[in-house]
Backbone as JSON, one array per atom type, in Angstrom:
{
  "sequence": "XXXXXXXXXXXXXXXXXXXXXXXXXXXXXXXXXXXXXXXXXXXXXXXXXXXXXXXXXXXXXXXXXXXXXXXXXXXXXXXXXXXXXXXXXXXXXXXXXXXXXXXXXXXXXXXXXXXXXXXXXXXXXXXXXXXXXXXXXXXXXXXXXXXXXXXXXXXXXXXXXXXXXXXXXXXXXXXXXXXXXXXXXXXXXXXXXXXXXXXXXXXXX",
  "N": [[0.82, -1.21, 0.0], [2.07, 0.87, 0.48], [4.07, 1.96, -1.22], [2.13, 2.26, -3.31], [0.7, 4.61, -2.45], [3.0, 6.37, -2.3], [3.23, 6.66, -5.16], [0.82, 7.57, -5.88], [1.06, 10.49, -4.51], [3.22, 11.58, -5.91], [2.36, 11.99, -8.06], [-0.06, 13.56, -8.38], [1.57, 15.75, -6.91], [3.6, 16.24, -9.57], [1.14, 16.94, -11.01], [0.36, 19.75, -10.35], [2.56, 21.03, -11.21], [2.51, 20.82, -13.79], [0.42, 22.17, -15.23], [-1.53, 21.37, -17.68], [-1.75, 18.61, -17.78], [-2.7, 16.59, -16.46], [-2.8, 14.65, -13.71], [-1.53, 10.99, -13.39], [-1.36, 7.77, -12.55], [-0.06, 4.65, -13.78], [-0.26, 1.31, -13.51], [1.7, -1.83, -13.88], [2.04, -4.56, -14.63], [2.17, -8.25, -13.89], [-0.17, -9.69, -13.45], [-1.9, -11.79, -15.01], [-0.56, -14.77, -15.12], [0.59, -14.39, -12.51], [-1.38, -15.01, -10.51], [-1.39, -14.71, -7.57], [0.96, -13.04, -6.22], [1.35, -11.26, -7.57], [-1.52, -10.21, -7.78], [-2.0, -9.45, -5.64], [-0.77, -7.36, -5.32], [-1.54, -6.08, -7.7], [-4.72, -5.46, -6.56], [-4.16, -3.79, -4.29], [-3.42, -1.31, -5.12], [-5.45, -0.65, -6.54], [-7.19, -0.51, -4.65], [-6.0, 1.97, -3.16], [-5.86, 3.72, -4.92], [-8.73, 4.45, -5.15], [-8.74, 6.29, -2.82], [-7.91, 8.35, -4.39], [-9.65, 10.33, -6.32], [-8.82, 12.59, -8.02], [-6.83, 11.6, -9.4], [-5.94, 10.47, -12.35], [-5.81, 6.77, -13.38], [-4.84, 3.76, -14.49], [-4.45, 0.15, -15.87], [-1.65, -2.18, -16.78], [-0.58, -5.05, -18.0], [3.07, -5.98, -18.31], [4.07, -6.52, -21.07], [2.68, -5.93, -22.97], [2.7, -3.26, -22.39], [5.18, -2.68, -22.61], [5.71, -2.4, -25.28], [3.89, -0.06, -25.8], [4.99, 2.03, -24.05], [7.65, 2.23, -25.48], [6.28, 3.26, -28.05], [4.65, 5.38, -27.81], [5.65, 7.55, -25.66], [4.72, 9.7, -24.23], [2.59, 9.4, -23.34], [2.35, 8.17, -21.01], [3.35, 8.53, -17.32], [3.45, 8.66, -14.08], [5.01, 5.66, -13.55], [4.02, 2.48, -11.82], [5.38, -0.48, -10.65], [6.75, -3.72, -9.62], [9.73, -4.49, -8.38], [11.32, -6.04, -10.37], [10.01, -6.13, -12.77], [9.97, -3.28, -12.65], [12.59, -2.72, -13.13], [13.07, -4.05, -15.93], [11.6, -2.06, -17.26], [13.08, 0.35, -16.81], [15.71, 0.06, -17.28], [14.8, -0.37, -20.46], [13.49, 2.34, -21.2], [15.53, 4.04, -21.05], [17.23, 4.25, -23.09], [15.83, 6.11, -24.36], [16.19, 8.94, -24.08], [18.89, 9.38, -23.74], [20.62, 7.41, -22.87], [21.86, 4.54, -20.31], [23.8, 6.29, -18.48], [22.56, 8.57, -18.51], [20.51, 8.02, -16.29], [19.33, 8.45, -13.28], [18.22, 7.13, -9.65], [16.23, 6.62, -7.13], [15.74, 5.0, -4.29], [13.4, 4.84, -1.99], [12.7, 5.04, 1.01], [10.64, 5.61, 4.5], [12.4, 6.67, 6.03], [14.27, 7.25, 5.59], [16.22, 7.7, 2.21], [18.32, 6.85, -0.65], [20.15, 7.9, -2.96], [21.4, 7.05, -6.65], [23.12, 6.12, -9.78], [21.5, 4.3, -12.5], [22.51, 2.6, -13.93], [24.33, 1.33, -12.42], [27.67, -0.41, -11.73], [29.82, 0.43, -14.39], [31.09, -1.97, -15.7], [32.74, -2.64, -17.61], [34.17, 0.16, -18.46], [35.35, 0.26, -16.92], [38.57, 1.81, -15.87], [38.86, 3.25, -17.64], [37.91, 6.14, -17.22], [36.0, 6.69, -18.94], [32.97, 6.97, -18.28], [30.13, 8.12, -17.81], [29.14, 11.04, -15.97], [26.61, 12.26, -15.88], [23.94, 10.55, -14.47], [24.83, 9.88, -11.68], [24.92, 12.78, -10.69], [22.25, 13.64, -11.04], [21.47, 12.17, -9.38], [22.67, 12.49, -7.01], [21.61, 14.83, -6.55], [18.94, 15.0, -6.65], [18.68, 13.53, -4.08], [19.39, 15.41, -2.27], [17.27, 17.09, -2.58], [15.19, 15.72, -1.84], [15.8, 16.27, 1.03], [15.33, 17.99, 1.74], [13.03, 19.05, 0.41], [12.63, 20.68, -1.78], [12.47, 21.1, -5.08], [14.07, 23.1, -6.47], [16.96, 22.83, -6.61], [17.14, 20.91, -8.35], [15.82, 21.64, -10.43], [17.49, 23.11, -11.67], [19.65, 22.07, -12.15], [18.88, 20.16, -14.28], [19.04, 22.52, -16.16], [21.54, 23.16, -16.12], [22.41, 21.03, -17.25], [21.24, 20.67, -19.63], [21.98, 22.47, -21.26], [25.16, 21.95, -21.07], [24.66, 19.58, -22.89], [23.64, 21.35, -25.27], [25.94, 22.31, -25.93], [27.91, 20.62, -26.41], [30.88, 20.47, -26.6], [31.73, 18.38, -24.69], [31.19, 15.97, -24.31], [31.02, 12.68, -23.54], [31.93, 9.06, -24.78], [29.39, 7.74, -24.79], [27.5, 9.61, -25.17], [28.02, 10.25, -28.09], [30.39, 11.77, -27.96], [33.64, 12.27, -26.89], [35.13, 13.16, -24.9], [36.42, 12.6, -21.21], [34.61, 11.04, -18.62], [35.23, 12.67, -16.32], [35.36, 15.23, -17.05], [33.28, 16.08, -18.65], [31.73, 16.43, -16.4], [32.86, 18.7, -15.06], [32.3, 20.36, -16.58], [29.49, 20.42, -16.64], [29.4, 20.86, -14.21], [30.56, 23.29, -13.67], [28.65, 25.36, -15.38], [25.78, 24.71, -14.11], [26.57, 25.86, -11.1], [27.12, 28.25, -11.94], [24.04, 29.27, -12.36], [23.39, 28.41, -10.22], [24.42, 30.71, -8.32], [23.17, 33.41, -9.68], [20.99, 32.4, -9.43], [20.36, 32.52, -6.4], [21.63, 34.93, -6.47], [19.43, 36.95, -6.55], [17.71, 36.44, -5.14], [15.64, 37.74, -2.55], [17.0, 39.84, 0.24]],
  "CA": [[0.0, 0.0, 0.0], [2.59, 2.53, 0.6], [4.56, 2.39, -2.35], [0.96, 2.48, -4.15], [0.23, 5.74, -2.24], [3.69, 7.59, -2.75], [3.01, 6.67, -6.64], [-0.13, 8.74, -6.6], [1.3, 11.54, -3.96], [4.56, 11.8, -6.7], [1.49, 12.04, -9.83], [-0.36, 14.91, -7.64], [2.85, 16.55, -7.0], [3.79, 16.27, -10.69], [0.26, 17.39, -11.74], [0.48, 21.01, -9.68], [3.5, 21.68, -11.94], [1.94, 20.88, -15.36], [-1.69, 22.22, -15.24], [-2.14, 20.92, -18.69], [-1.0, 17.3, -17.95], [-3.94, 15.87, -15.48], [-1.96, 13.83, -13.02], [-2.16, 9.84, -14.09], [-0.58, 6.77, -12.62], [0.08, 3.45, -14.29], [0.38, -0.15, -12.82], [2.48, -2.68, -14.73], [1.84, -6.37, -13.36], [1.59, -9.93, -14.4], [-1.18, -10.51, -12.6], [-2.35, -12.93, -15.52], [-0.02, -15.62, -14.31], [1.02, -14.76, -11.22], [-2.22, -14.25, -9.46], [-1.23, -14.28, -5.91], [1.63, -12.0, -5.91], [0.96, -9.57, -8.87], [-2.66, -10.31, -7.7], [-2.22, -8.55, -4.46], [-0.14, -5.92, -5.54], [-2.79, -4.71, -8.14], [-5.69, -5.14, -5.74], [-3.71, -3.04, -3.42], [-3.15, -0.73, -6.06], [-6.69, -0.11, -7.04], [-7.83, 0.02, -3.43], [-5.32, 2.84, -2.78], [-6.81, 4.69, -6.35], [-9.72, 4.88, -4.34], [-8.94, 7.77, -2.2], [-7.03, 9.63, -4.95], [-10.17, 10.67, -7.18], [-8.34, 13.29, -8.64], [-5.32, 11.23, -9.96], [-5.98, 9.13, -13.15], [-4.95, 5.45, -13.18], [-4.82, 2.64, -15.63], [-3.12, -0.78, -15.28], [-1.06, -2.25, -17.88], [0.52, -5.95, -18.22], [4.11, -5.81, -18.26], [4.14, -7.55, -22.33], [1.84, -4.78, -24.12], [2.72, -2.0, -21.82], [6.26, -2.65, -23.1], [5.4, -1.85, -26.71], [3.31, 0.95, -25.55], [6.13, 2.85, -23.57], [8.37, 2.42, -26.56], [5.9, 3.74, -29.22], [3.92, 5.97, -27.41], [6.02, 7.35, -24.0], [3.98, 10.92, -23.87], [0.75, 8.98, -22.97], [2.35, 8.13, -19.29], [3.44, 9.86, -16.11], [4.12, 7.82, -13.04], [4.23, 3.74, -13.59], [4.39, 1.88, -11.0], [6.01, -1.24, -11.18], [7.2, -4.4, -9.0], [11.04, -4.56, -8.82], [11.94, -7.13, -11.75], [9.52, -5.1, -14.09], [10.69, -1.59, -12.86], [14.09, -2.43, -13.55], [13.5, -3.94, -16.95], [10.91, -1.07, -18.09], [13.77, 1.38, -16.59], [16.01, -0.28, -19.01], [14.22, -0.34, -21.8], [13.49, 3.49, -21.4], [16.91, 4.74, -20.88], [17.81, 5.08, -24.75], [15.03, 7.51, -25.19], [16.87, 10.1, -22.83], [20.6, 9.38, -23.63], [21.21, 6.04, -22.0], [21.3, 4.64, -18.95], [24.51, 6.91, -18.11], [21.46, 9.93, -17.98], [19.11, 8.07, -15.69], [19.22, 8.06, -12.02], [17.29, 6.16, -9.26], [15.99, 6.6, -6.13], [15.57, 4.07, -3.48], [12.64, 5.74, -0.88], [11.8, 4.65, 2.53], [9.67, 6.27, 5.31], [13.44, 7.28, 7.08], [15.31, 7.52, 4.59], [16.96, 8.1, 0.83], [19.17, 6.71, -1.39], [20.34, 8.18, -4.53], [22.13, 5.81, -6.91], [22.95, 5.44, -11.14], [20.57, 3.48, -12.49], [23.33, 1.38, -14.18], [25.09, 0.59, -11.27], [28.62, -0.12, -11.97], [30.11, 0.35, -15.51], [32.35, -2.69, -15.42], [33.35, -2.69, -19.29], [34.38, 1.36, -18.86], [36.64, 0.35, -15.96], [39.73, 2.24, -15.6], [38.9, 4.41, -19.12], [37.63, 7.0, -16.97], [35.13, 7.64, -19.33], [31.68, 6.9, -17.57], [29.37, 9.73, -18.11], [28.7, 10.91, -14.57], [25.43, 13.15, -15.21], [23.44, 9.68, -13.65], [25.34, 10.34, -10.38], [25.35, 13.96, -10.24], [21.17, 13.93, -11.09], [20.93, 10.97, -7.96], [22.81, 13.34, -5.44], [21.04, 16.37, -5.76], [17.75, 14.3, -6.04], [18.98, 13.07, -2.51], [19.43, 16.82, -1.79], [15.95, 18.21, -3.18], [14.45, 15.32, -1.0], [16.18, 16.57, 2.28], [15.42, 19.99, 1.81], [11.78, 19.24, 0.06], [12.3, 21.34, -2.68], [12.51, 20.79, -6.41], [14.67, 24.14, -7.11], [18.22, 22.32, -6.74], [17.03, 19.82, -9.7], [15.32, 22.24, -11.76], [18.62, 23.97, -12.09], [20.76, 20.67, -12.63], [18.86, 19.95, -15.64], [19.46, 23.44, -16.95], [22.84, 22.98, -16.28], [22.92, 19.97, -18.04], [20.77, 20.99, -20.72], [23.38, 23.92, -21.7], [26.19, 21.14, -21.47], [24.5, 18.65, -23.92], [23.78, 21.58, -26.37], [27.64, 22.68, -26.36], [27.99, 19.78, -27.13], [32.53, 19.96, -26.93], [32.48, 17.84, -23.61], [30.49, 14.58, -24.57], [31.07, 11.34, -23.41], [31.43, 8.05, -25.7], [28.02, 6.74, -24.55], [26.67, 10.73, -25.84], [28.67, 10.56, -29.02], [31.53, 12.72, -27.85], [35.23, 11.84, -27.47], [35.57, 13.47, -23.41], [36.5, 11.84, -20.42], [33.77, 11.75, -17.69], [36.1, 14.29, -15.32], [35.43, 16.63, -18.02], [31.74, 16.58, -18.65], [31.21, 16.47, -15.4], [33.36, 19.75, -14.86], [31.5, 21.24, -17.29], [28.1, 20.52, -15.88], [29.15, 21.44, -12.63], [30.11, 24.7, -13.82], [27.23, 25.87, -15.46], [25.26, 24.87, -12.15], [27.27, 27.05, -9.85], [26.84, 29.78, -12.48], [23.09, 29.06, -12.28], [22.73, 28.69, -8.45], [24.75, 32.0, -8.02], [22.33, 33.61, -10.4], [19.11, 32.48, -8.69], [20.4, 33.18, -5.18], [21.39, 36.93, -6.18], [17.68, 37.33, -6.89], [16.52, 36.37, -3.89], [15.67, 39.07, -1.56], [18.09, 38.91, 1.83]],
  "C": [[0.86, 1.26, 0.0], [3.44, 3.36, -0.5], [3.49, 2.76, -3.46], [1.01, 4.3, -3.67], [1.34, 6.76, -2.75], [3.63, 8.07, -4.48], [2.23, 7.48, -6.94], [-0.24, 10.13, -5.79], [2.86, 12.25, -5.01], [3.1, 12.36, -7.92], [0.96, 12.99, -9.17], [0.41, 15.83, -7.92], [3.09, 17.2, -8.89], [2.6, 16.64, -11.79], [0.05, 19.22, -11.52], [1.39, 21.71, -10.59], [3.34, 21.55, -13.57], [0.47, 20.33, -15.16], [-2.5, 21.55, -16.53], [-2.31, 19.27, -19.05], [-1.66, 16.82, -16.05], [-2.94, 14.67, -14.57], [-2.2, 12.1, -13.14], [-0.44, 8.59, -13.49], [-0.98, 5.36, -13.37], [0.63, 2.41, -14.08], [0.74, -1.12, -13.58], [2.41, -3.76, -14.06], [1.99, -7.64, -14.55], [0.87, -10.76, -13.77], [-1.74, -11.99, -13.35], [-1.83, -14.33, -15.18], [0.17, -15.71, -13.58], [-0.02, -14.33, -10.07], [-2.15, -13.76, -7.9], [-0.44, -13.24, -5.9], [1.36, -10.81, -7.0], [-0.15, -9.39, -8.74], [-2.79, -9.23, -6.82], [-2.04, -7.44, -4.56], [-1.35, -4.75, -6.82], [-4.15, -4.85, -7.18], [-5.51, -3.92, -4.38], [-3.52, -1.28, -4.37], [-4.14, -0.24, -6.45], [-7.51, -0.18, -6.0], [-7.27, 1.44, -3.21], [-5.85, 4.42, -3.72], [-7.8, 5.11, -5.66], [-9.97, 6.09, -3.54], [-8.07, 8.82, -2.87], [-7.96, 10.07, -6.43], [-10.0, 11.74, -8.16], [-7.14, 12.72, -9.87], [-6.12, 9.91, -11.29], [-5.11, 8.26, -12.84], [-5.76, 4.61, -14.04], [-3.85, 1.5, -15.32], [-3.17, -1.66, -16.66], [-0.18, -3.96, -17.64], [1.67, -5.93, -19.11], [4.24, -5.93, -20.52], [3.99, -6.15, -23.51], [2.17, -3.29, -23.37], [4.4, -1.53, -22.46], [6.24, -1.97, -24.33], [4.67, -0.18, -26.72], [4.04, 2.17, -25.19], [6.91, 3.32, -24.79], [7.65, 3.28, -27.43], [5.18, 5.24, -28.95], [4.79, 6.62, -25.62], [5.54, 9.28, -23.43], [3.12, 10.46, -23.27], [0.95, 8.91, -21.66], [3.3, 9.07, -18.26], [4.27, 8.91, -14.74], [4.0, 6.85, -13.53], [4.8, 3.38, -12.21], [4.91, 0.8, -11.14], [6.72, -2.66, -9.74], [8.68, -4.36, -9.03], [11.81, -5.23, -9.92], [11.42, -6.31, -12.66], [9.81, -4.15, -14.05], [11.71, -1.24, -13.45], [14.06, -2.99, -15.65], [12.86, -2.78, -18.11], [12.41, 0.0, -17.38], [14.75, 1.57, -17.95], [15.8, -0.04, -20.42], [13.92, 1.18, -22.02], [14.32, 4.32, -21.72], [16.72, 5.44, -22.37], [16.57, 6.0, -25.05], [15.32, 8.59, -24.49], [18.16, 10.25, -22.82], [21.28, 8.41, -23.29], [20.82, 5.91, -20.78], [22.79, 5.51, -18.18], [23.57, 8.53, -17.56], [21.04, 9.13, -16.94], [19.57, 7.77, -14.03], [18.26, 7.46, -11.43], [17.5, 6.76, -8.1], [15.38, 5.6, -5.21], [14.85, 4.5, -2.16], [12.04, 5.06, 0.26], [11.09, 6.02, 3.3], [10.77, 7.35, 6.17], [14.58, 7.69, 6.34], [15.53, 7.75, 2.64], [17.89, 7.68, 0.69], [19.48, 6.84, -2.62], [21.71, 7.31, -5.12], [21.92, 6.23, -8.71], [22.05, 4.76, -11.27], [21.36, 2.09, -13.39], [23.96, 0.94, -13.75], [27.1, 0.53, -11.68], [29.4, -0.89, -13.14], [31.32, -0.68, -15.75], [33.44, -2.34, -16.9], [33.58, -1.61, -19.63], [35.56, 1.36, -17.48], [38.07, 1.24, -15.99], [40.12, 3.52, -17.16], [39.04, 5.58, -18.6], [36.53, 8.43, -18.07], [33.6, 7.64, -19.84], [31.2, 8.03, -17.73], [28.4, 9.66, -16.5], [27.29, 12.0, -14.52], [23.9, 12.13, -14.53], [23.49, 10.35, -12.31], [25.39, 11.71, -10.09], [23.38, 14.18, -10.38], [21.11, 12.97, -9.47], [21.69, 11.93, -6.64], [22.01, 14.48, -5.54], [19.36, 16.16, -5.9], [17.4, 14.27, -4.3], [18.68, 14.66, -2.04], [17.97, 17.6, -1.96], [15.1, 17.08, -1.95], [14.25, 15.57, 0.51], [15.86, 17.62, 2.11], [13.97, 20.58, 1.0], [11.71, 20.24, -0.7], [13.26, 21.15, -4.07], [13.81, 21.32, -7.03], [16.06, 23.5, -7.3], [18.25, 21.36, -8.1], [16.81, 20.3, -10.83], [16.75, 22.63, -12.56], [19.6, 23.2, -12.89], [20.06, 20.43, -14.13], [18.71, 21.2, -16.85], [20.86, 23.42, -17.02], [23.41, 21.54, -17.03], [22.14, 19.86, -19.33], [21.72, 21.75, -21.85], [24.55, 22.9, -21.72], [25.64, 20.3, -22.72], [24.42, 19.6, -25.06], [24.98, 21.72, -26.7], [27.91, 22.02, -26.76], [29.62, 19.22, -27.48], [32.76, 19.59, -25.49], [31.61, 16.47, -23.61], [31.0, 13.56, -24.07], [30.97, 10.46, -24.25], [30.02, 7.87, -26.19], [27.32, 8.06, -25.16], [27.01, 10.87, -27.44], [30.21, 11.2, -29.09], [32.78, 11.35, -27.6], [35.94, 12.35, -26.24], [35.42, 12.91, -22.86], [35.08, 11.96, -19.53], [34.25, 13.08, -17.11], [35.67, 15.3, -16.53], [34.14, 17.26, -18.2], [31.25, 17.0, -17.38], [31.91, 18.12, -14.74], [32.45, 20.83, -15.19], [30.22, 21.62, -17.16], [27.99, 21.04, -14.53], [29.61, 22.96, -12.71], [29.48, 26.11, -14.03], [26.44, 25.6, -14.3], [25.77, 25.86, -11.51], [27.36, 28.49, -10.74], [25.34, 29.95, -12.1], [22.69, 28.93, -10.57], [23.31, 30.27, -8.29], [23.73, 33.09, -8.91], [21.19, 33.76, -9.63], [18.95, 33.25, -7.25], [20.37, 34.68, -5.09], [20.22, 37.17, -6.08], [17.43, 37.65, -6.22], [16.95, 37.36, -2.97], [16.3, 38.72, -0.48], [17.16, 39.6, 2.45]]
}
């Protein structure tokens, strides 16, 4: 139930900030075979819908939802997902965003946070030094926007890493480019700290 509820307190959240884009979660299961355990989890799942009459929801077996994501990945918003299917729909998403060197992860309890890559560790880039670290640099300041309950540290990161991908002369293999990580990652962290110094002058002391 609780990972059901933060799914449709994250689609809320994420509906407040795009008024045009009705807030909408989506459950991914295999309930068809595995009735007991994928059984529970969507019955839990569409009990929980229940007190979020504001939040669309739709549920999707893992098979056709696959094809769907791929062809169609405007149509959804939150999915929810069991751990075996999260990780291979995570997968399978990556390349429409840059890889899985873009995508970070969050790991959320009731006490805690853990921000993390979502490809874990690049064995076959070993000792190149040239891992593309904007994964790890979106998963700490995730961690950071969660401790501090506000968005503004992230918004900024993906302006600062927006403005690095157009420049486009500090790339990574895995982006096309021909730079080490240490480099992109310089480069992204510079624009940021131009961009936080920026916002802060603003603000009234």
């Amino acid at each position: 139930l609780r990972i059901a509820r933060t799914a449709f307190e994250l689609a809320r959240a994420r509906g407040k900030k795009r008024p045009f884009n009705p807030p909408h979660v989506s459950l991914v299961h295999k309930a068809n075979i595995m009735p007991l355990t994928e059984g529970i989890f969507r019955e839990a799942f569409l009990k929980v819908a229940e007190g979020y009459p504001d939040v669309i929801h739709d549920e999707h077996l893992l098979d056709s939802f696959m094809y769907k994501i791929t062809s169609h990945p405007h149509d959804y918003d939150v999915v929810l997902a069991g751990n075996t299917w999260g990780n291979i729909i995570s997968n399978a998403y990556a390349p429409m965003v840059g890889g899985l060197g873009m995508v970070e992860g969050i790991n959320l309890g009731d006490n805690f946070v853990l921000g993390e890559p979502v490809h874990g560790a690049p064995r076959n880039m070993e000792g190149q030094g040239i891992a593309n670290p904007i994964a790890a640099m979106r998963a700490a300041v995730q961690v950071a926007c969660h401790l501090d309950q506000s968005t503004l540290l992230y918004e900024l990161l993906e302006q600062a890493v927006t403005i690095s991908l157009m420049d486009g002369r500090h790339l990574t293999p895995d982006l096309g480019g021909r730079s080490k990580g240490a480099e992109l990652g310089d480069f992204v962290f510079r624009q940021y700290t131009k961009l936080l110094e920026a916002h802060f002058a603003k603000k009234p002391q």
